[in-house]
N, C-alpha and C positions, 0 to 999 in steps of 0.2 A: 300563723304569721301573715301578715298582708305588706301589700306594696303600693305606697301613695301615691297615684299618677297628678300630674298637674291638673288636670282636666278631666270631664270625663269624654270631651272629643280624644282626647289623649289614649284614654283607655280602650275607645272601641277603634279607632285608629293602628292603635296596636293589634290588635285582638285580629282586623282583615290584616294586619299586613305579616305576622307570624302563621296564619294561613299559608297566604298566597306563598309567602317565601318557603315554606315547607315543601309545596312543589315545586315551586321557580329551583330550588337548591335543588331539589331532586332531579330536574330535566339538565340542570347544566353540569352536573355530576355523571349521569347517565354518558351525556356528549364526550364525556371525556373517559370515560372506561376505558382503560387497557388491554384487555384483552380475556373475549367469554364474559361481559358483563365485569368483570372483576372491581370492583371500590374499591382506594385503599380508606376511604372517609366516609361515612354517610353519614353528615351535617343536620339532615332532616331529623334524627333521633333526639341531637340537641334541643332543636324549636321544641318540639315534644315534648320534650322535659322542662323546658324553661315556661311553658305553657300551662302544662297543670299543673307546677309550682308556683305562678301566679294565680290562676282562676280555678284551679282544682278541676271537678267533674265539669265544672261545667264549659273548657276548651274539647273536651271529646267531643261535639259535632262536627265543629271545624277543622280536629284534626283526623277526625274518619273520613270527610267529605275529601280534603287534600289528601289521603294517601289512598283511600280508591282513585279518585279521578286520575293521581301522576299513576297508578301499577295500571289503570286502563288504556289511558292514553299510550304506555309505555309498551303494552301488549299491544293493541287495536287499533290504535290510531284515537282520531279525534270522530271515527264514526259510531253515535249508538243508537240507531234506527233497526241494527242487527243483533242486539246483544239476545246471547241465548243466554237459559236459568246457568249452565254449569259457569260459563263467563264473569256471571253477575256474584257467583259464589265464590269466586276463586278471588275476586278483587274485595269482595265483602272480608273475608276471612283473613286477609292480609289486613285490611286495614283494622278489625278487630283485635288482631295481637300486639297493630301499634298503638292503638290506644291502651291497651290494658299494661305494656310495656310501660307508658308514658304515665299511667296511673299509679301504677305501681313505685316506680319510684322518684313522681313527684309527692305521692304521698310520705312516704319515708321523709324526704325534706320538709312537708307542710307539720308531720306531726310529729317528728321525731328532733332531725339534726338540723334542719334550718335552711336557711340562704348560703349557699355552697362559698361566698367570699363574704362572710360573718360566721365563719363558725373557731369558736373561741380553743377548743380542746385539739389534741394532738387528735384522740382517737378516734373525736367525730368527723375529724377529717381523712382517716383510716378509714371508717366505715362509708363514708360518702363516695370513695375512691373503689373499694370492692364492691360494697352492695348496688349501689347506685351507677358508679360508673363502668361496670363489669359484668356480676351475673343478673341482674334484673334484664338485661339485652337479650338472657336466651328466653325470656317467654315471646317477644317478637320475631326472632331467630327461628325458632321450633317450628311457631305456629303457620309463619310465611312460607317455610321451605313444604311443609305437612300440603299446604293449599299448593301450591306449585304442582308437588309429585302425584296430589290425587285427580286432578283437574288441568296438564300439560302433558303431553309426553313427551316433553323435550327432557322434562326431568324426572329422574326414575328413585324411587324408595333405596335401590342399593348404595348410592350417593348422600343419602340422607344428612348424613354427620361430618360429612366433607363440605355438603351449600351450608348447612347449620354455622359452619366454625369459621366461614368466610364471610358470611352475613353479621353471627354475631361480634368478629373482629372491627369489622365499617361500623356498625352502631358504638359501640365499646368506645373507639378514637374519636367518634363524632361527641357524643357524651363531655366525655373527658376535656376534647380540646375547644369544641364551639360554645358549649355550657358555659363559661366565663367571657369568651368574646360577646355573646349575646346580653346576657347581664350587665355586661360593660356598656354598651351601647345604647341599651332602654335607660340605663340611669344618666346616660349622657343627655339622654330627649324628652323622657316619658315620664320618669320619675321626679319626683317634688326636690328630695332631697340628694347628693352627692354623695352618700357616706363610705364609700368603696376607698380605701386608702391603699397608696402606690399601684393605684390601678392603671397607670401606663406601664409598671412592671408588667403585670397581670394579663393586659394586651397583648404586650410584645411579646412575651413568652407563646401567648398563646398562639399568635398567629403565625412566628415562627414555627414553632411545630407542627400547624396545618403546612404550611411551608416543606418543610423539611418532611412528614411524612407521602404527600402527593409526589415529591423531587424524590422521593429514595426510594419509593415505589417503583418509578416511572424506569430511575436508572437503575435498580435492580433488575427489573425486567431487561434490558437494553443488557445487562451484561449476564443474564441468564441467555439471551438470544447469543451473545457472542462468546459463551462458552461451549452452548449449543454447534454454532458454529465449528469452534475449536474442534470438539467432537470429530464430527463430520470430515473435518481434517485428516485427525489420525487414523478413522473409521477408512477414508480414503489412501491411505498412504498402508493401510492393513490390507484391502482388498488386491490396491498394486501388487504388494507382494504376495496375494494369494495365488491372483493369477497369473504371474512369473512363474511360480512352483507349477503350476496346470500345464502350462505349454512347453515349460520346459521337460515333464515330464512324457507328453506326447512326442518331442522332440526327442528324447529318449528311446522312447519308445521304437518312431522308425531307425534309430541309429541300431536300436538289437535287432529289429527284422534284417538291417542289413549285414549286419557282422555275423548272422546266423548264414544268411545266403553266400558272404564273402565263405564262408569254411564248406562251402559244401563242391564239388570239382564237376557240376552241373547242374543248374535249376532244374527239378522237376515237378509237375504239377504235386505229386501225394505229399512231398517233402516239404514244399509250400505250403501248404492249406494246413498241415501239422504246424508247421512255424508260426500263420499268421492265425490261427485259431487261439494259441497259446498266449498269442501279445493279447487278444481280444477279449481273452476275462480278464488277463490281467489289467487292463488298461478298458474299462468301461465306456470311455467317449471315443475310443476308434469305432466308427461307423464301416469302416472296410478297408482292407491293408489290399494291395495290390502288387505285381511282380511288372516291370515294364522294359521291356528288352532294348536294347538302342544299337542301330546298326544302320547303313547308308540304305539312302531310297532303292542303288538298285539290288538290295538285296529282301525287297518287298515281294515278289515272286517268291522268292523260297519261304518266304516267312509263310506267305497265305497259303504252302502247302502242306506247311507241319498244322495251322489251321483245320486244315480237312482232313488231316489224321485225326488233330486230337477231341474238335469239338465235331465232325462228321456233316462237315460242309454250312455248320450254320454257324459261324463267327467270319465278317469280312472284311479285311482294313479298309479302315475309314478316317476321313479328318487328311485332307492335303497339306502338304508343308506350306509354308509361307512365305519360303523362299527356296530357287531351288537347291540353295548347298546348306539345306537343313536337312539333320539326320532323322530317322523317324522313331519316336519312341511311343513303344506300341504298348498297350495293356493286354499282357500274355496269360497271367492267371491274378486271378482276383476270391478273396474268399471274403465274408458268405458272396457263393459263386451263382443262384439262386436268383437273388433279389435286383444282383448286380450284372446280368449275363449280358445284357444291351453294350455295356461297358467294354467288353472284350473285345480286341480289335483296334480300338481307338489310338489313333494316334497323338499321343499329349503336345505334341511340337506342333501342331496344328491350329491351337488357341494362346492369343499373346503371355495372358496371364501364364499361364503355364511356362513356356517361353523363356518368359525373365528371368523366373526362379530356376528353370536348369540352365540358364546361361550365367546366372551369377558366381564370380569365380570363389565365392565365400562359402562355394556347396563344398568344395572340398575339404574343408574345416567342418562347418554344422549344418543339419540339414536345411533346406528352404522352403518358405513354407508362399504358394500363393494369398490372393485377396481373396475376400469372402465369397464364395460362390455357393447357390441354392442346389441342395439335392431334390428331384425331383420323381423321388423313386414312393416316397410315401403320399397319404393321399394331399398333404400340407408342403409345402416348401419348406427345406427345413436346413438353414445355414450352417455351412460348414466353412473347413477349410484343407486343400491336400497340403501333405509335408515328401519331400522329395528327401532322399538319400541315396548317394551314388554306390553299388558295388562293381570292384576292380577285376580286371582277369588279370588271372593270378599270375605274379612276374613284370607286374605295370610299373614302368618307368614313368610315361609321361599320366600326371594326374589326370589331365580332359582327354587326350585320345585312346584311353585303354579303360574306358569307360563300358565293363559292359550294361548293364540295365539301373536301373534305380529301382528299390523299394519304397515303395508310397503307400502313403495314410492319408483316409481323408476321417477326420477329426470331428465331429459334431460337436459346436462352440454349446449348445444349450444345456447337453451333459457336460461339458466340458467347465463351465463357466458356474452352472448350477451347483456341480460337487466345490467349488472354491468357495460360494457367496456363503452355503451353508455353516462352514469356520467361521462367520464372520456378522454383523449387528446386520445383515440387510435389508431387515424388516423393518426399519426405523427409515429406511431413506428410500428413495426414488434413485435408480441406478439404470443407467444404459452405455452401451457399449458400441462404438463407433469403428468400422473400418478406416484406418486413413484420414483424408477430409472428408468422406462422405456425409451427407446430411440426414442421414437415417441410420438412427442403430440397427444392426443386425441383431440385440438382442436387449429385451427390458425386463426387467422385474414389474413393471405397472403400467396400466392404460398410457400411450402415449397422447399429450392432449394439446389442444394448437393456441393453449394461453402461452402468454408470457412469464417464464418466468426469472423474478427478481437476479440481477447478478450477485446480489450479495447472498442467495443462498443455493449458490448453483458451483460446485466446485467441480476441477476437473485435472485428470493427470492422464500421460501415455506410457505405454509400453512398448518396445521393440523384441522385437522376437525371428529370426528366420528370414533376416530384410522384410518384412513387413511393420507396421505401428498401429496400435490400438488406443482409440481415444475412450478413455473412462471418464461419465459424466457422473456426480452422485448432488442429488439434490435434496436438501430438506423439506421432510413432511411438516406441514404447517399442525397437522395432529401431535405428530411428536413435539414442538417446540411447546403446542400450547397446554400439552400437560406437562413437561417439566417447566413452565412459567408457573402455571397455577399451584405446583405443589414447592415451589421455590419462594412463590409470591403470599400466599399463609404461612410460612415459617419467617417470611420478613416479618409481616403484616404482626404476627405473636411477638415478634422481639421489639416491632413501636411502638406495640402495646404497652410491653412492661417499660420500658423507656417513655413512654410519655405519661402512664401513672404515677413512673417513679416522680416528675418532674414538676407534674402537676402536683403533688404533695410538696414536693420542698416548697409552689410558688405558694401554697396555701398556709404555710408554715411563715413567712415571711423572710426562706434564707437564699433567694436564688439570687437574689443583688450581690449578695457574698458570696457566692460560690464562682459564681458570673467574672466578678471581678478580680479575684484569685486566680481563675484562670485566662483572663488576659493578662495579667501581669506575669506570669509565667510563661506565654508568649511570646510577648516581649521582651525578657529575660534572655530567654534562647536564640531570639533574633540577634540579641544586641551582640551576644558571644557569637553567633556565627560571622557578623559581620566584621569584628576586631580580628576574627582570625582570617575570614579573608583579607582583608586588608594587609594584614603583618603577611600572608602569601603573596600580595601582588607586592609588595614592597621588597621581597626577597630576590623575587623574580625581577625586578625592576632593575635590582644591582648586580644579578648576575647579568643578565642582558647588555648593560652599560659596558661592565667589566669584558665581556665577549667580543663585543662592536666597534671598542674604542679603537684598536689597532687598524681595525680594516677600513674603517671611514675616513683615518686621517689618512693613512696612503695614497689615493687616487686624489683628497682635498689637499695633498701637498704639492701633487703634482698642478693642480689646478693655482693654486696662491704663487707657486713658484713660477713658470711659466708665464702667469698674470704680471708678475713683478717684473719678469726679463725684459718684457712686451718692451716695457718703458723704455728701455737700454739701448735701442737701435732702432733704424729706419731703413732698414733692408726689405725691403719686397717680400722677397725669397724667406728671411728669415722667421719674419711673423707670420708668413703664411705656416711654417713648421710649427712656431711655436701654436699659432693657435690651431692645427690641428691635435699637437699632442693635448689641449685643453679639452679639445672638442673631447677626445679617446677617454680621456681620465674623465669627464663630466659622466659620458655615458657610462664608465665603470662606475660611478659611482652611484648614478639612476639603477645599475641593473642590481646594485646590491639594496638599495631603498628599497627595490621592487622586491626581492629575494627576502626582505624582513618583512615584508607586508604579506607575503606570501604566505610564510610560516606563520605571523600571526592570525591570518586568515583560517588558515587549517586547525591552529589550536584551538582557538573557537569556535571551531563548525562554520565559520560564514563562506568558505571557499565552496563556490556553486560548480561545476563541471557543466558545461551546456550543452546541446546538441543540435547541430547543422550539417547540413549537406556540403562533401566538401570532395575533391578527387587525390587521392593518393600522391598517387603517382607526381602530379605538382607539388605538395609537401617533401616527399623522397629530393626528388629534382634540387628543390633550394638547399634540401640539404645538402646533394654533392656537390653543387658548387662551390656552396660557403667552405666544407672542411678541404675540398681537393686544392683547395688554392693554400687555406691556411698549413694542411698538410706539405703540401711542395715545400713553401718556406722554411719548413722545418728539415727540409729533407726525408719525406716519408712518405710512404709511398700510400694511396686510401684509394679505397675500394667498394662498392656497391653492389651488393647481390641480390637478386629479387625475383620473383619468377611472378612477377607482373607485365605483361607485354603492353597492353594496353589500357585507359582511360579506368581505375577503377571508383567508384563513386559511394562512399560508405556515411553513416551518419555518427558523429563524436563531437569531442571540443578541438577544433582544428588547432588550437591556438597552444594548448594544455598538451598536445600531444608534441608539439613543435618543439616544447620546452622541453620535455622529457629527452630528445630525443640530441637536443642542442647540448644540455648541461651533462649528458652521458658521451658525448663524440666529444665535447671541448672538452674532458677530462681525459680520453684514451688518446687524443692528441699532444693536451699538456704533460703527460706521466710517460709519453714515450720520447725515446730519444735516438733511437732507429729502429726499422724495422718496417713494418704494416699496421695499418688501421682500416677495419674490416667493419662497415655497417648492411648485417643480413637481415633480411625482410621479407616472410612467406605468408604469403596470402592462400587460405584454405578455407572455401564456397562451402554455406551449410543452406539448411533450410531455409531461415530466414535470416540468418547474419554471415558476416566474417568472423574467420577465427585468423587475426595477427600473431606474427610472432616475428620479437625484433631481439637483437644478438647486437651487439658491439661487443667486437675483439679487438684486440690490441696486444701489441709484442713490449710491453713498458714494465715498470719497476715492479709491477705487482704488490700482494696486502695478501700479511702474512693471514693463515687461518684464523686465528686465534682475532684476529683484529676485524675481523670482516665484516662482523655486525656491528662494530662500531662506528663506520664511517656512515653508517644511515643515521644517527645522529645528531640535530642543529648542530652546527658549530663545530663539530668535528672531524680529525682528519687521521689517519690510521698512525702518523708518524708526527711528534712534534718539530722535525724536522722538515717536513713536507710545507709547509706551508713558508718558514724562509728561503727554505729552495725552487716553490715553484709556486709561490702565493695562495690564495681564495681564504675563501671566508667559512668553508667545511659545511655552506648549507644547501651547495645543488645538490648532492644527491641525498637529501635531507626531504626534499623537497618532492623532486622525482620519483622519489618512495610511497610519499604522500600521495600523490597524485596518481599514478599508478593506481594502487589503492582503492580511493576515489572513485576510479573505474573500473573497478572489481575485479583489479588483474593483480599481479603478486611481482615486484622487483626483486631477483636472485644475479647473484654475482659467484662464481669460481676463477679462482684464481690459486697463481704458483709465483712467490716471491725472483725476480729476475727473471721470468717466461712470460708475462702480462696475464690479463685478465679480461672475462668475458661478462657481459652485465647482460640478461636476458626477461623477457617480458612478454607475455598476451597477454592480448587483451580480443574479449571479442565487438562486436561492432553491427548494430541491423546495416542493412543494404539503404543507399544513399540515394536517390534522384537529383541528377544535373541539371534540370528545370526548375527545383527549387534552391538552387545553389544561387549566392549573391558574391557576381564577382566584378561589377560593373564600378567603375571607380569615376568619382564626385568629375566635374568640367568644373574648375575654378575660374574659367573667361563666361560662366552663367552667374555671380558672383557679383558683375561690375554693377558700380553705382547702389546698391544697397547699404540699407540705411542702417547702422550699429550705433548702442550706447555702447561705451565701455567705461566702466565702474572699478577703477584700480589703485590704491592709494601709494605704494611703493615704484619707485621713478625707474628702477633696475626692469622691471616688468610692464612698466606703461612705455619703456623703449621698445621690448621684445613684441607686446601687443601689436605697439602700432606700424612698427616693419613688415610684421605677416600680415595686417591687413591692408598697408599698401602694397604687398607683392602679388595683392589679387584686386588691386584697383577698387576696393569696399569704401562707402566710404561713413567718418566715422567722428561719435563727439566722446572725448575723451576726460571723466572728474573724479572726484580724488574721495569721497566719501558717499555712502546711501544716502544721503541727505542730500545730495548736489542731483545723484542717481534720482528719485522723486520726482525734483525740483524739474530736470529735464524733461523728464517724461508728462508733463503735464503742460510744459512750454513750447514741445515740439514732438514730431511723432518720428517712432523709427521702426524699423522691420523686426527688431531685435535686442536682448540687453546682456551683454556678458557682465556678470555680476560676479567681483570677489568677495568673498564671505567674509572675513578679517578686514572692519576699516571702522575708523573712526568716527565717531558721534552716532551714526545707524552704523550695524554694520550691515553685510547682505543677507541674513537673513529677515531681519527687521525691516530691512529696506524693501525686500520681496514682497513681505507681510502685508504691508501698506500698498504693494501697487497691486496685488491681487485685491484689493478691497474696491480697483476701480476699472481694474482690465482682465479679462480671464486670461486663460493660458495660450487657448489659440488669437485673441487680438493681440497679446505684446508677450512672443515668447521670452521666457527669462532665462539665462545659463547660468550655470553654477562655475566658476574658474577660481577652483583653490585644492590647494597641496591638502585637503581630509580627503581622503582615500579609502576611507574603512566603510564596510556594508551599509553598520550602520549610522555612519556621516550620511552616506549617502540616501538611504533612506529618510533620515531625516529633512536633507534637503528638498528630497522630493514632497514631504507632509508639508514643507513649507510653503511652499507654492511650486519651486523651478519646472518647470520643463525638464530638463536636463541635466547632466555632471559634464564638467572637462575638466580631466586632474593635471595639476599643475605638477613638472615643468610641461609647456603646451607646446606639441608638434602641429606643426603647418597641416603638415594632410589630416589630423584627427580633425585641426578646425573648420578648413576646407571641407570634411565631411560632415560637420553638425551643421554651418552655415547655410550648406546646400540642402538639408534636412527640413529646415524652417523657412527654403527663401519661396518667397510670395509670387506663384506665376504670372 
């Protein structure tokens, strides 16, 4: 077969430029390796092929010259003033199996099946896919990895069929998938005639699946790493519990040497050394069990003269107390008594460490164990740690003063730690063991080294033990990751294989337009039904929500229309001022129930954020007893505040989030009571790095029967459908509250007794807050005067309310009625600022924003957003639009007052 170039510049044109691109593809394939060299494509096998399918023998120089030069470069660099004979064999021999590779089964096409997109039969297109695009690739497979292992010792003969099967899968997919891109191409440029039909099929397939096998490589790998990870996890969360069972068994351990010495009706040495010899095989990481007497300083005289009986003048206390109404506890006998004789004597109350752990009142429960301290008895330092246990004289009433001695272990963490790692994969990770915060483990599995390394493969957990905490580091081996990548990454690499032979047959076949298309339309198919049934859910939900809402909206709006109406009726001072405070009362009932919907639909859709700010308690608590002690009096009821906060606490949360919880729980053990007390408890408990709260509201009120209890957490629900004509709501605060709670990872429980009231209780915990970055500085509205405001408002009811608050702060201001007038101003005169309502006629303010972000950024003509959308994301949206800002309508003075002074121009 031949192929008519247009030209024969054409022809030799082609001829350097399937060359050069042979390496050029091989160097930027190279660049992008994953990991250990790995391919999932090697493209150059393609050119290869498409090469001696055009020219036959006679492209082998060009393409021996291009795959020596890219496998030398690729070794060597770009230097060969140094090439020695084995160098010059290794890159020869590679490139000899690419040519015979590319011989091979370019001749099969020249003499056999043909031009790979002209072949007329099913099975020449069967054979061109096995022979040609499959095993013809292991004669340059073999031969390259053969020249590698004889001439690198990076790679070794026992490997052989493992680079073979990795190598040959990159040639296979390069074959298969670049072989028809390539062809496509020359005949777009090179060739006389076009005769490829539906060869933008042919394309796009093809290129897709270089596409898709480079992408599925890439993120295989990526979730081999993070299964890898996973691993590492539970490998972690095994090791924790190994060494729990270690220390707790050493902790064992001393509790038997002392319930052995509690039964005995006097320490003696023989008795001793029989005791703790026994713990000693038993229990392999006791490095040395010791007996230590505790008795007041001034009976250090008699002690150092039972000394000179029993060891014959050479044991002498040592180690002064630390203070002087510390008692002395001395090390009386110690077994092996040999290694450890220096020890004798010593007074333990003499070093802090020590100290803590027999002052801890927790020894009387389990024993204590101090922080890591080095033995210094062998030729090495070798980290331990003692375990204290108290024995009683016998007839002890008081736990700490009838204390006669303690039994102690000192523990050797390397046997200790060693026998737990052993149960467990720890040859796969990098693991060390941290006392406390120290910065240095007291114990590693591997060279510690002073790189960095990555957080994402560094994991870490603690244990408690004895009042002490042990920090466990376990890090991933980048060896381990990178052979379960490579043996995860050839079982991909096999599976895109037969998926892109399989695909590359249909597109040769002519049926991938049809199959293609069958399965978009099934797609969409499925789209269309998901989407009807959402729709018929929101439409459900729609009508129960209406149904819900309808009673409790008009309540407080009748109040508002009614009182509005009276207005008209009189001219009394005194009277309107009443009426229009009950409007004001009922407007705001009505705002907090809008807000209570908004709230809940915040939460049902994930968009309700919880923030976190520096904020002080104790002021939160405060408004709250104001608010209910007043609201309580009126009721006749008595409220109360317990707290065991004395002073300024400063915590980080959602101040605002926790106000609410705390408002819509008291205003309900207010409203449901009808005498009695109303009790909000509040216990602050210091941890390491956070608060643990815990908040109780009590109440002596009608109480919720058991059976009902989980029901009032609920939207819309309320325990009794009499409850709500007797004492109103809408059944979504503690709906709400629950949520929110939640949210903050704490849990909302309620107990209660019908006719005895009910207790609603909650932590949460809380990091530690800084009063330095707390903001509590509130806006100066007289810095305000004379600033320049658009306002953009087309409703007259709201261009009154606007323009009051901005003269009650001297602003001053041009007031029109659509985006379009909004524009118009802004380009006829300049202002500091534009409040913009989103809802108006002919532009509205989004369109209106549009336009004037096309002529002023954000900081020369801040824009607001002033409209009743509320939702994330309205809000969102407005921001993509251009605003600056949100202010949700209805609009409070101080929120304006506070954005105004946000943007005002010093």
């Amino acid at each position: 077969m031949q192929f008519q170039f247009r030209t024969a510049y054409h022809q030799w044109a082609t001829y350097l430029l399937m060359t050069v691109s042979y390496f050029a593809l091989g160097k930027i394939l190279t660049a992008f390796a994953f990991q250990d060299q790995v391919l999932p494509i090697w493209l150059p096998a393609g050119v290869g092929l498409v090469g001696v399918l055009i020219w036959g023998w006679r492209f082998l120089p060009g393409l021996f010259a291009a795959s020596a030069l890219f496998n030398w470069t690729t070794a060597h660099g770009y230097v060969f003033s140094e090439a020695t004979l084995s160098q010059q064999l290794q890159v020869s021999i590679i490139a000899l199996g690419a040519c015979l590779q590319g011989l091979a089964g370019g001749s099969i096409l020249r003499l056999w099946l043909g031009d790979p997109l002209r072949m007329r039969t099913r099975k020449h297109i069967a054979y061109y896919i096995f022979l040609v695009g499959i095993f013809c690739n292991l004669i340059s497979a073999n031969i390259g990895v053969f020249s590698l292992s004889l001439f690198n010792p990076e790679y070794q003969f026992s490997h052989h069929w493992q680079n073979v099967v990795a190598w040959w899968l990159g040639d296979s997919l390069g074959i298969l998938i670049f072989t028809p891109l390539l062809l496509l191409m020359l005949d777009a440029w090179a060739f006389q005639q076009h005769s490829y039909h539906r060869s933008r099929n042919v394309f796009a397939t093809s290129f897709v699946l270089f596409l898709s096998v480079v992408l599925t490589t890439y993120l295989y790998n990526q979730g081999n790493i993070q299964a890898a990870k996973r691993e590492a996890q539970r490998e972690l969360r095994l090791i924790e519990n190994l060494l729990l069972q270690q220390v707790n068994l050493s902790m064992l351990a001393v509790q038997g040497v002392a319930a052995k010495l509690q039964s005995l009706s006097e320490v003696n040495g023989e008795e001793f050394h029989q005791i703790a010899e026994q713990q000693r095989v038993r229990y392999p990481f006791l490095r040395a069990i010791s007996w230590n007497v505790r008795l007041d300083q001034t009976q250090g005289n008699a002690l150092q003269e039972k000394f000179d009986t029993l060891y014959d003048g050479r044991v002498k206390l040592k180690g002064l107390p630390l203070t002087p109404n510390d008692p002395l506890v001395v090390v009386t006998y110690i077994s092996p008594q040999t290694e450890n004789f220096s020890a004798l004597g010593f007074n333990v109350y003499s070093r802090e460490n020590r100290k803590q752990a027999l002052e801890n009142p927790i020894i009387t429960v389990q024993p204590q164990a101090t922080d890591i301290i080095e033995l210094i008895q062998s030729n090495t330092p070798v980290p331990a740690y003692l375990l204290f246990s108290p024995v009683y004289r016998r007839g002890a009433t008081d736990p700490q003063a009838d204390i006669l001695g303690y039994a102690t272990a000192v523990v050797q963490t390397d046997t200790l730690l060693g026998s737990a790692l052993k149960q467990s994969q720890a040859s796969s990770y990098n693991i060390a063991v941290y006392d406390g915060n120290e910065a240095e483990p007291f114990y590693s599995n591997h060279a510690l080294s002073a790189a960095e390394v990555a957080v994402d493969n560094l994991f870490e957990t603690r244990i408690q033990f004895g009042g002490q905490i042990w920090r466990i580091k376990l890090e991933l081996r980048a060896d381990f990751v990178a052979s379960l990548n490579h043996r995860q990454t050839v079982l991909l690499l096999l599976l895109q294989l037969s998926i892109t032979a399989l695909i590359i047959f249909i597109v040769l076949l002519n049926n991938y337009q049809h199959y293609e298309l069958n399965h978009l339309v099934e797609q969409r198919t499925q789209s269309l039904r998901q989407a009807v049934d959402d729709a018929e859910r929101a439409n459900q939900a729609k009508s129960r929500f209406l149904a819900n809402m309808s009673h409790e909206l008009r309540t407080p709006l009748n109040a508002v229309v009614g009182f509005a109406s009276l207005m008209k009726t009189t001219d009394s001072f005194d009277t309107l001022q009443s009426y229009a405070s009950r409007i004001d009362m009922a407007a705001k009932t009505l705002l907090n129930l809008v807000n209570d919907i908004l709230d809940i639909a915040k939460i049902e859709s994930n968009h309700l954020v919880i923030e976190q700010h520096d904020f002080n308690l104790q002021h939160l608590l405060g408004r709250i007893d104001s608010l209910f002690a007043t609201s309580a009096a009126d009721k006749g009821l008595q409220w109360q505040l317990n707290t065991n906060i004395s002073g300024a606490c400063w915590l980080k949360a959602d101040e605002l989030r926790m106000e609410q919880i705390l408002l819509n729980l008291c205003s309900n053990a207010v409203k449901f009571t009808d005498n009695g007390k109303v009790t909000l408890h509040c216990e602050v408990l210091h941890g390491d790095s956070d608060y643990l709260l815990t908040f109780s509201i009590i109440d002596t009120g009608i109480g919720i029967d058991y059976h009902k209890q989980q029901l009032i957490f609920a939207p819309f629900t309320q325990a009794d459908t009499s409850t709500s004509r007797r004492f109103g709501g809408t059944g979504l605060g503690l709906a709400i509250s629950k949520e929110l709670v939640e949210l903050m990872a704490g849990q909302l429980t309620v107990k209660s007794t019908p006719g005895q009231g009910s207790t609603f209780t909650f932590a949460l915990r809380c990091p530690f807050g800084d009063a330095q970055l707390a903001h509590n500085t509130a806006p100066d509205p007289t810095l305000l005067k004379g600033m320049q405001v658009l306002v953009a408002e087309d409703n007259p009811v709201n261009q009154l309310v606007i323009k009051a608050m901005l003269q009650s702060i001297e602003v001053e201001f041009v007031l029109v009625s659509d985006g379009q007038q909004a524009v118009d101003a802004c380009h006829d005169q300049t202002f500091d600022l534009v409040l913009m309502d989103c809802q108006m006629p002919l532009l509205d303010g989004y369109q209106a924003t549009a336009l004037l972000r096309k002529r002023y950024t954000q900081q020369q003509l801040p824009v607001i957003a002033l409209t009743a959308d509320v939702m994330p994301e309205d809000k969102a949206y407005a921001l993509a639009v251009g605003f600056n800002s949100h202010l949700a309508k209805p609009l409070e003075r101080d929120k304006l007052v506070q954005c105004l002074t946000q943007y005002r121009k010093s």
